[in-house]
N, C-alpha and C positions, 0 to 999 in steps of 0.2 A: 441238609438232612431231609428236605423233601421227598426229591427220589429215592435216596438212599437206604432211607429208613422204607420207605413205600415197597419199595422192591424186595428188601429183608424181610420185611412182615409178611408179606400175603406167604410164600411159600415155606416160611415156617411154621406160620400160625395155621396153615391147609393142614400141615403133617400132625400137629399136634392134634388136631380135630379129626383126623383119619385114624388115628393110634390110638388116640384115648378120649373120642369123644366125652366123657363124664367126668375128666377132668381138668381139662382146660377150654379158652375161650380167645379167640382175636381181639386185639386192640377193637376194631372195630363192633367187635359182635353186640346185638341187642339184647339189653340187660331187660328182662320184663318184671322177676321172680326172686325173692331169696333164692331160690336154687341156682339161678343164672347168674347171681352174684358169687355166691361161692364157687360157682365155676371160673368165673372170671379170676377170681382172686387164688383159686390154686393155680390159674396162671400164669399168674404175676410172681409165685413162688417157684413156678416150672421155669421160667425165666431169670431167673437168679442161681439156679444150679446148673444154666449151660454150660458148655463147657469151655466156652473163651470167659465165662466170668469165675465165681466160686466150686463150679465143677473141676478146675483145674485152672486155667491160666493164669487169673488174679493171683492168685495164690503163690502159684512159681516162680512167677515174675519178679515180687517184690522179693525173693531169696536169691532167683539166683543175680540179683543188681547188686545184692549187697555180698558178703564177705564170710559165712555162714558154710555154705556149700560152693564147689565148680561143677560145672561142665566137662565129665570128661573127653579126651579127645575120641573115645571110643564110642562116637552120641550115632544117633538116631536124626542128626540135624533139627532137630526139636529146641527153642527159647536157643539157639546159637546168638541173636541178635539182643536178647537181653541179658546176654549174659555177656557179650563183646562192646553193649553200647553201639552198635552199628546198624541200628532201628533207621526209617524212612518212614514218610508219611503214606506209605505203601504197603507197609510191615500187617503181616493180615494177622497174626496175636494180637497188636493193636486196632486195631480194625473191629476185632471181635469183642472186644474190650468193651467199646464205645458201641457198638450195635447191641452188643447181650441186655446193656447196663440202658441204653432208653428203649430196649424194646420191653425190657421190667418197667421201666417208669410207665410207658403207654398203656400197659394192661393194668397197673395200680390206679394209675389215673381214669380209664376206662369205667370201674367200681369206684373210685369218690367222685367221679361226675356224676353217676347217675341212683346212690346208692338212697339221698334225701328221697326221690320221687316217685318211688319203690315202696308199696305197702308189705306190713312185717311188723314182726316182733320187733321195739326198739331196743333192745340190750343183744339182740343178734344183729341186728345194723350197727350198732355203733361198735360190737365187734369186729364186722368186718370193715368197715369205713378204719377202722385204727388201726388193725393190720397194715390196709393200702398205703395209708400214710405212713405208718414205718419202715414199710416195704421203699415208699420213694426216697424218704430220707435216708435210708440207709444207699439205696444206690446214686443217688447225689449226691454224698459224702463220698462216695468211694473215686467217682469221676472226678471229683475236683481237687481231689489227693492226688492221682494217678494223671490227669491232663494241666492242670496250674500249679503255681508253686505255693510250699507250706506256707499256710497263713503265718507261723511264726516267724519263717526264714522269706521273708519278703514285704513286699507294700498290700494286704488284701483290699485295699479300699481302691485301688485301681489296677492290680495284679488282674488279669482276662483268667477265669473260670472256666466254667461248660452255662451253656446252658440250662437254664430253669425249665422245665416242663409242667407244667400243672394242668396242660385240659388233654385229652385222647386225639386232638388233631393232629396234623405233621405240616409243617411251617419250612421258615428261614430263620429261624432265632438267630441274633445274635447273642456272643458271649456274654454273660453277666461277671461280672468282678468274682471274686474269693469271698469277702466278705459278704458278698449279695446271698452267695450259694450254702452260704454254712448258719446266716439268718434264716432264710427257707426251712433248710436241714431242722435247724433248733426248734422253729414256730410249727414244722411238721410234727418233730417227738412229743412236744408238749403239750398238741391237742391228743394226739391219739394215745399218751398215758390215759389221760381223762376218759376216754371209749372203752380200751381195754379190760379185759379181764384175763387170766392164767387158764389157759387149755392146756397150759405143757409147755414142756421146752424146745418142741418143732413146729412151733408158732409165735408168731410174735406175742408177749405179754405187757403188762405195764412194769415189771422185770428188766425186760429186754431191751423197754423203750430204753428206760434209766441208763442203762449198762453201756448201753450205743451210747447216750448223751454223755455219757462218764468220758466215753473217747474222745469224742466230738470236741467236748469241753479241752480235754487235754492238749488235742491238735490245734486249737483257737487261742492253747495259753490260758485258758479262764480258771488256773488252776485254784479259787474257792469252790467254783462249780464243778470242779472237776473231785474233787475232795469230796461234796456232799454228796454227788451221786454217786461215786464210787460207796462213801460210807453206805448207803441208803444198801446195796444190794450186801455188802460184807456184814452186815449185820441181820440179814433176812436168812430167820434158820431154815427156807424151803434149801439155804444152799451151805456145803461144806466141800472145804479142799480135801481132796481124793487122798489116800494113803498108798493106791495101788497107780502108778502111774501107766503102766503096763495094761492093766486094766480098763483103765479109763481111755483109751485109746485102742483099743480092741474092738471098741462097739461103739454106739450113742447110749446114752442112757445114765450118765455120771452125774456124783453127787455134785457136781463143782459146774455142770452145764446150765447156761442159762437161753442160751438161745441156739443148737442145731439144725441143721439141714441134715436132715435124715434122706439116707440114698438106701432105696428098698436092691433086695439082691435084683426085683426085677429091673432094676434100674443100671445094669451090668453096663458098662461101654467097653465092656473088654479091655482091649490094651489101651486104650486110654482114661482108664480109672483113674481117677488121683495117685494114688499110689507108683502106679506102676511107672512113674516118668523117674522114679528113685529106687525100684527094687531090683534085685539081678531077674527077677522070676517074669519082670515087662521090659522097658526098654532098660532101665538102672544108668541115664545118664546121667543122673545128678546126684553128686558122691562128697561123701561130709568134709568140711574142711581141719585142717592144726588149728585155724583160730578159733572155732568153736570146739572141737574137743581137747583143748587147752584152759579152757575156762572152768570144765568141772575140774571136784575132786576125787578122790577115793571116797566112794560110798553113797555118790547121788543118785539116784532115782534116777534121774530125767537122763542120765549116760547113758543107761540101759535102753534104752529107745535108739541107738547108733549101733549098729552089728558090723562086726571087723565079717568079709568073706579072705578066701587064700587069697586071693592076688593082694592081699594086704591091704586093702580099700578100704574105705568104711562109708556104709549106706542109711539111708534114713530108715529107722522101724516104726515112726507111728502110723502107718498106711498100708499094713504089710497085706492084711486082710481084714473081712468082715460079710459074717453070715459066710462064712466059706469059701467068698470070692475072692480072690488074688486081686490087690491092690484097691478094692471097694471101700471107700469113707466116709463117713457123712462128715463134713468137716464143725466143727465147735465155733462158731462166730465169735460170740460172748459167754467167758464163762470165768470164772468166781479167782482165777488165782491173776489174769488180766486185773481185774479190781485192784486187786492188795498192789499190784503195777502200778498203775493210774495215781492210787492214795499216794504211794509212796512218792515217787514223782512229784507232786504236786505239793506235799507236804515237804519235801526239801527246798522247793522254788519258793515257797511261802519262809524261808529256814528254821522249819522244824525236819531239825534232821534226825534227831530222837525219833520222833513220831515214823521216819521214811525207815528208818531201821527195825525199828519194831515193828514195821510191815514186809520189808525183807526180811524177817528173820521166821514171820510166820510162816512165808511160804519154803523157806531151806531147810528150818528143822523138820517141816512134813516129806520134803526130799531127800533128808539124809543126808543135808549138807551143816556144814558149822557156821556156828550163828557171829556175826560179822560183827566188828566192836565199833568202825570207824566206816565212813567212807572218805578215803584220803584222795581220789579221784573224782569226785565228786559226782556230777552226773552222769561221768563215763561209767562208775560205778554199774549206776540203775540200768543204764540198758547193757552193761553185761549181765544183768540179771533177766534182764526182758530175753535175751540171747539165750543162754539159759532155757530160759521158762517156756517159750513162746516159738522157737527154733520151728520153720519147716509148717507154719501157721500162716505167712504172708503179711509178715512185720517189718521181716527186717530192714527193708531200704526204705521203706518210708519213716524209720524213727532215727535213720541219717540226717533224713531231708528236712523233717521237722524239728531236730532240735542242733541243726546248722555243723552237724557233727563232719568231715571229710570221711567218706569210703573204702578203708583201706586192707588190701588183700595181703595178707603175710604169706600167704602160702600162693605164691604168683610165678610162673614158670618155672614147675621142677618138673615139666614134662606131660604130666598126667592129666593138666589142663588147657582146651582150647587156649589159644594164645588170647590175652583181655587185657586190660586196662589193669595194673597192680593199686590206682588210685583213681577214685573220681570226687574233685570236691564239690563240698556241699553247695555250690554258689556255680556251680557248672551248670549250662543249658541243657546238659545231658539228663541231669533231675526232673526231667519235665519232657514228659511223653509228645509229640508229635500229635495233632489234630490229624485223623484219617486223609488221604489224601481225595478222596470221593467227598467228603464232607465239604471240603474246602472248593476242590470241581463244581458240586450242584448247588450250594450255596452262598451267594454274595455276598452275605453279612458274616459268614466266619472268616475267623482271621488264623494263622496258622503262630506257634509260638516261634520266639525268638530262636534262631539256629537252624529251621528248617525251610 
């Protein structure tokens, strides 16, 4: 990570100070001023909507692994490799992955190294300092989801992580455990609720923090904790599940949103807006599959977000536009019907399974779906509901992975799909992303995971 990270930065972090000097700032740059801190820290959130992370890739990735959407063979060679499993430590969507994801750490880190020694308003410092820290725990959670195995589906106490980043240097780290990384993650959220206060839902809140930790909790198993912070934000009337789903995914700005990345129309990337890697109007390679639209019913809300075109196809519509632009999205991180997920979830593993239904049934009958008496599949149930709910958000292979489920493609070779894997089980190396192959080149203390 020395070089690697050294050489990413300078000539990303040039561009962003040539573009928009007033809103961003390099890892390195000298913080003198609240103003130089909030520049720094918007770019630390400029860094989290590149486009190999939450701008697009993170996001695609984890759908098209799983069983949700294909690939068709009609692509743009675009995620070919995460959707064949035929990734390398060479693979540059993974590459970008791991560069987007600590060149945000470096610029969050950047502002809480040097935000104490900074004279200012303290309730606007400790805004911004709990931002930072949100900002790192949240992409320190995502890296250790995406490069180590689920804490539930493995050993975290000696399972190899990502590295911990906490000061603006650039080093050799080695890997820290799972459990090392998701302690961090936790002791990050739980100081910077304390900092926070609510600017909104395109900023981190003490909201937001919760919402994340409601995950976190989930992916860890900690399902009390995971119960009470989910309860904490479903109870909080700043938020209500939408009636228009249609709606709520047309723009930012929903009742059910708790934490967005708002993408302004000047933030166009053109053909590579989120959207467009699923619409016919960009590339439209990635096309819905029989196992998700076998799941609804007649009458759901959340169906209407799939659009049949003539070739018989069906594509994704929560991306279609925004502000006018073809395939522009600000994507919904955390928002309020995830929670009543989370609860339920956790409240069946606790066996209150009352309790898990009567949190799925909040969120069906506000879709138009019918309220369920039983879950006779028990946890497969819940994440056909996360499936459901959550479709085409950047869930789905990772609630394989973490709740030890196998991968399984029913609609696998009739043609219309890149030839792929009709299975990958949950206990496959394949679960578990490849350390960049440069990272392992410049650094002697990273270790590369098993299989590669």
């Amino acid at each position: 990570m020395l070089f690697s990270l050294a050489l990413l930065l300078a000539p990303a972090c040039q561009k962003d100070l040539e573009l928009n000097p007033s809103q961003s700032l390099s890892t390195g740059e000298a913080l003198s001023d609240i103003a130089s801190l909030k520049t720094a820290l918007n770019g630390a959130y400029d860094a989290i909507q590149a486009l190999g992370y939450y701008g697009r890739n993170y996001i695609v990735m984890a759908e098209t692994e799983a069983n949700l959407v294909y690939l068709s063979t009609a692509n743009s060679n675009r995620f070919v490799s995460s959707y064949t499993y035929q990734w390398t430590p060479a693979n540059a969507d993974i590459t970008s992955v791991w560069n987007d994801g600590y060149t945000a750490i470096l610029r969050a880190n950047n502002v809480i190294n040097n935000v104490d020694r900074i004279d200012g308003d303290a309730a606007e410092k400790n805004q911004i300092k709990g931002e930072a820290l949100a900002i790192r725990a949240l992409v320190h959670f995502d890296l250790v989801r995406f490069f180590g195995k689920q804490y539930t589906n493995g050993t975290p106490s000696t399972d190899l992580g990502v590295p911990i980043i906490l000061t603006s240097g650039i080093g050799e780290p080695a890997r820290n455990t799972v459990a090392e990384v998701y302690d961090q993650v936790i002791s990050d959220l739980e100081t910077a609720k304390g900092l926070l206060r609510n600017e909104g839902i395109y900023r981190f809140s003490p909201e937001a923090a919760e919402a994340l930790l409601a995950r976190v909790y989930l992916y860890k198993g900690d399902w009390a904790k995971a119960e009470t912070a989910a309860t904490s934000l479903i109870g909080n009337a700043q938020y209500a599940l939408s009636a228009n789903v249609s709606a709520m995914f047309g723009g930012p700005g929903s009742s059910e949103e708790i934490f967005t990345l708002k993408n302004e129309a000047s933030e166009n990337r053109g053909s590579d807006n989120l959207g467009n890697i699923f619409i016919p109007q960009g590339y439209g390679d990635i096309r819905v599959t029989t196992d998700l639209l076998d799941l609804y019913e007649a009458g759901d809300s959340r169906a209407t977000l799939i659009f049949q075109q003539p070739n018989n196809e069906y594509y994704v519509g929560k991306y279609l536009e925004q502000d006018g632009v073809v395939g522009l999205a600000s994507p919904k991180l955390l928002r309020l019907a995830e929670m009543y997920l989370i609860r339920a979830e956790a409240r069946f593993r606790q066996n209150d399974t009352d309790g898990a239904l009567d949190d799925l049934n909040e969120i069906r009958l506000k879709r138009g779906a019918t309220e369920l008496m039983s879950l006779p599949n028990g946890i497969r149930d819940i994440l056909s509901e996360r499936h459901r709910e959550l479709a085409f958000e950047g869930h789905a292979a990772f609630d394989y992975w973490r709740t030890g489920t196998d991968m399984v493609r029913n609609q696998c070779g009739t043609g219309l799909e890149v030839s792929a894997p009709c299975t990958i089980a949950a206990n496959s190396h394949l679960t578990v992303h490849p350390i960049p192959q440069r990272e392992i080149d410049v650094n002697q203390n990273m270790e590369q995971n098993d299989g590669y």
